[in-house]
N, C-alpha and C positions, 0 to 999 in steps of 0.2 A: 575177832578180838575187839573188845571192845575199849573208847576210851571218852576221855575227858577233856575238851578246852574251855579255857574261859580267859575270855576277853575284853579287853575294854575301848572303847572310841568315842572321839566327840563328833555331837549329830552337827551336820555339818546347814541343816534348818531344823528349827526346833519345832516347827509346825505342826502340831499333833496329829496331822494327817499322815506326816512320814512316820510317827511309828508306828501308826495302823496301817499303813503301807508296807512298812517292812514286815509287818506280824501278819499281813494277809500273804503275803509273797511265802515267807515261811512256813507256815500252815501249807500253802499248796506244795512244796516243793520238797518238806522236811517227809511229810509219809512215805512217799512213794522213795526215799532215800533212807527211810530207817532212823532218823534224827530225830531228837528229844530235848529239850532246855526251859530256859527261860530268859525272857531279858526284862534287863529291871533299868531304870533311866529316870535321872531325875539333873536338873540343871544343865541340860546342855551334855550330858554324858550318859554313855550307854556300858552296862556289864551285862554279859551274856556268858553263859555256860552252857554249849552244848555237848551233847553223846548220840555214839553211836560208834559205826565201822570207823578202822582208824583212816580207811580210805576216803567214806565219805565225808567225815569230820574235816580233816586235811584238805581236802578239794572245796569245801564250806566256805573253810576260814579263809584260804586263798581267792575268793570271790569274794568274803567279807572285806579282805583287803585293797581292792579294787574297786568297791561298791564304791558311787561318788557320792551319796548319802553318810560316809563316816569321814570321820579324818583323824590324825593323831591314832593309828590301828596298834595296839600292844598286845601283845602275849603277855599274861598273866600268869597262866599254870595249865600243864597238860600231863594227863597222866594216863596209865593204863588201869583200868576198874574190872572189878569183878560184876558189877551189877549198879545200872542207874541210879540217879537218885533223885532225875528229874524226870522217869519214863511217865507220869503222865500224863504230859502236856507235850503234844507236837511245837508250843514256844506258848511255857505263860508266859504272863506280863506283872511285873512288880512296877508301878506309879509312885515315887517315892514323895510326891505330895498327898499321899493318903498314907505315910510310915511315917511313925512318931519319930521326933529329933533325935529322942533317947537312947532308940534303938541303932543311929547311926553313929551317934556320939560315943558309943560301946565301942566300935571297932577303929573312930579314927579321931583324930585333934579336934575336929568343929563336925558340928550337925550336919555335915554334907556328906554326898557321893561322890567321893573322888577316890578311884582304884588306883590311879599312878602313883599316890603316894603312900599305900601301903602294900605288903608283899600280898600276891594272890593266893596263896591262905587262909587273909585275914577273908580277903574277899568273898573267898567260897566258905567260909563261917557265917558271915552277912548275909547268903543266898540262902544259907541253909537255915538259920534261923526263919529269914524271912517265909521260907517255906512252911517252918516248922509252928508258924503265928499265922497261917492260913492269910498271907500278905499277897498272895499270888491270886491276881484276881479274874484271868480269863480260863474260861473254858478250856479241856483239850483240842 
C-alpha cells in the first residue's frame, strides 16, 4: 500500500550544508527503502512530501521527528494513493530563492513559505505546481 505524507519543520541551522546534508542522507537511505519526495525550504522552514510503503513512510517521519536538524515537526496531510506523484526523485529539492514571489503569493497571504498557516492541501498544490513549472531542481 502505498501513501503520502507531507510535512513541515523549521531548520533548526539554516546553513546550507544541512540541507545538503539531509538530501545526501536521503538519497542514500530513501532507495533502498522504497521512498520518493521532495523537499522544498526557503526561510528557515522545510515542506517535504514523501511516498512510499505506509510502513516505511511511518518509520521516516518518526525519525523526521527526532532528527535534531528540524524543530517545530507538523503533520500536514497523509493519505493513501493510488500512484506517486513525486516517483522520480529519491528527494528533489525546490530552493524557494529561485521561485518567483508570485507563485507563493498564489497559495498564501505574503510572498513566503509558511505551511503552518495554511491547510496541507493548499500545501500539496504549491508542491505540485512547483513540480509542474519544472521548479525542482536536483537530480534523482
Amino acid at each position: 500500500m502505498l501513501v503520502r505524507l507531507l510535512y513541515a519543520s523549521r531548520a533548526v541551522d539554516s546553513d546550507p550544508r544541512t540541507v545538503e546534508a539531509i538530501l545526501a542522507q536521503a538519497r542514500a537511505h530513501n532507495t533502498s527503502t522504497g521512498i520518493t519526495g521532495i523537499l522544498c525550504h526557503g526561510g528557515g522552514v522545510f515542506l517535504q512530501a514523501i511516498e512510499g510503503g505506509r510502513k516505511a513512510v511511518s518509520e521516516l517521519f518518526g525519525h523526521i521527528q527526532k532528527d535534531p536538524r528540524h524543530k517545530d515537526v507538523e503533520l500536514l496531510h497523509f493519505e493513501e494513493i493510488n500512484e506517486r506523484r513525486f516517483g522520480g526523485w529519491t528527494m528533489g529539492l525546490v530552493s524557494l530563492t529561485k521561485v518567483h514571489s508570485s507563485m507563493l503569493l498564489r497559495y498564501s497571504e505574503r510572498p513566503e513559505l509558511d505551511p503552518y498557516a495554511v491547510s496541507g492541501k493548499v500545501s500539496m498544490a504549491l508542491l505540485e505546481e512547483l513540480m509542474a513549472t519544472a521548479s525542482i531542481v536536483c537530480r534523482p
